[in-house]
Every structure is written in structure tokens, then in C-alpha cells.
C-alpha positions as CSV (number, residue, x, y, z in Angstrom):
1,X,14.1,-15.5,57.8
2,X,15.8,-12.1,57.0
3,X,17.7,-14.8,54.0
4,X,14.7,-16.1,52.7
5,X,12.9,-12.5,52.9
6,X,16.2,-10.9,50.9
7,X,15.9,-13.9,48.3
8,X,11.7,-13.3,47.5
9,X,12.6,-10.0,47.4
10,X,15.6,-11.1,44.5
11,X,13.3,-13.5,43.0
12,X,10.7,-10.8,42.6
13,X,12.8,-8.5,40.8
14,X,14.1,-10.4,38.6
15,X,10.9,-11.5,37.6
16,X,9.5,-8.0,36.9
17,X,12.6,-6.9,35.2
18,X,11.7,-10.5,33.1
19,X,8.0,-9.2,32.8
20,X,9.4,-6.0,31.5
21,X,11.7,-7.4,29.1
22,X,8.7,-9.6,27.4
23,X,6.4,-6.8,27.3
24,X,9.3,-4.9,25.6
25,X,9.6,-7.7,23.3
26,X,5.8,-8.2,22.8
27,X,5.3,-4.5,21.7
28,X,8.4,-4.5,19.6
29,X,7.2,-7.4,17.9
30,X,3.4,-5.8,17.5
31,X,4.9,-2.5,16.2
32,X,6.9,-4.9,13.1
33,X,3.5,-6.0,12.8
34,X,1.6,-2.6,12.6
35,X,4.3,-1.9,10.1
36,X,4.0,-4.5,7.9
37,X,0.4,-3.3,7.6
38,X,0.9,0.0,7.1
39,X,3.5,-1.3,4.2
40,X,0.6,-3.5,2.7
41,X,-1.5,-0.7,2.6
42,X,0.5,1.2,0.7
43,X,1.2,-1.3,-1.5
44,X,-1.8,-1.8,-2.1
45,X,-2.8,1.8,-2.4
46,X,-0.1,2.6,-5.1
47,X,-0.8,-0.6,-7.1
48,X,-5.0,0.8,-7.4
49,X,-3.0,4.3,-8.0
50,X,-1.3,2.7,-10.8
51,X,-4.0,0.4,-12.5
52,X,-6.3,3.9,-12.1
53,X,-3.6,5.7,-14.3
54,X,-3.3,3.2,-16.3
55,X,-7.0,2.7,-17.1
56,X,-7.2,6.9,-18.1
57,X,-4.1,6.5,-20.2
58,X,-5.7,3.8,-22.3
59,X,-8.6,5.6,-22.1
60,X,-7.2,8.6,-23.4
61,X,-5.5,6.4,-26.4
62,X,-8.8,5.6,-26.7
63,X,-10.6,8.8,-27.5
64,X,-7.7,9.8,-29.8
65,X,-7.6,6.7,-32.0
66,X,-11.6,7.3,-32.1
67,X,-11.1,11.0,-33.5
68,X,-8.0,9.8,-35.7
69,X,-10.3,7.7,-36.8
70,X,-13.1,10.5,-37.2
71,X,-11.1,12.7,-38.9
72,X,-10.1,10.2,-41.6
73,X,-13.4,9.9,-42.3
74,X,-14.8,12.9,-42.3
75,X,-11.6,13.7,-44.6
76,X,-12.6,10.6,-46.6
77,X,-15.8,12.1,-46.7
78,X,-14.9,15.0,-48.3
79,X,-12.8,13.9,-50.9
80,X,-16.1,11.6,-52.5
81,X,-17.9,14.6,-52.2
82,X,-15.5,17.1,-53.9
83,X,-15.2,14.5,-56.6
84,X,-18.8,14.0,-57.0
């Protein structure tokens, strides 16, 4: 009986230590996970980062072809004017 009791007692060890080991393994695998996420996001987060800078730099083109275009005008403008 003392055998048998020694044995469980084994048997039940090494299964905790195998418990262990696969919740180990488990939260290792949930924290590659959690980091993939987190790498996602900030994917994600620098790509809207970029398209938003992009977006004011064409705007910005924008508004300085418009008072290119303004001035030429204006410029236009006066020479008609002064000729007139």
C-alpha cells in the first residue's frame, strides 16, 4: 500500500508540474497574442497618423496654388487696368 501510495503521490506531481508547464505555455502563447495586438494598433495608429499628414500637406498645396493663383490674377488685373 505504502508503494501504491508513493506512486499517486509521483503520479500527482508530475501531473501538476504538467499543469504548470501548460499554463506556462498557455500565457506565453496569450502574451504573443496581446502583442500582436498591441503591434496592430500601432500600425494602424501610424498609418491614420500618416494619411492625416498627408491630407494637411495636400491641403496646404492647396491653399498655396489657390493664392498663386490669386495673385496672378490680381497681378493680371492690374496690368489691364494700368493699360486702360
Amino acid at each position: 500500500m505504502g508503494r501504491k501510495l508513493l506512486c499517486t503521490f509521483t503520479i500527482n506531481k508530475m501531473h501538476h508540474y504538467e499543469l504548470r508547464r501548460e499554463r506556462r505555455e498557455e500565457k506565453r502563447r496569450e502574451e504573443k497574442r496581446e502583442e500582436k495586438r498591441r503591434e496592430e494598433k500601432r500600425r494602424e495608429e501610424r498609418e491614420r497618423e500618416e494619411k492625416r499628414r498627408e491630407e494637411r500637406e495636400e491641403k496646404r498645396r492647396e491653399e498655396k496654388r489657390r493664392e498663386r493663383e490669386e495673385m496672378l490674377s490680381r497681378q493680371a488685373w492690374n496690368a489691364v487696368s494700368s493699360e486702360a
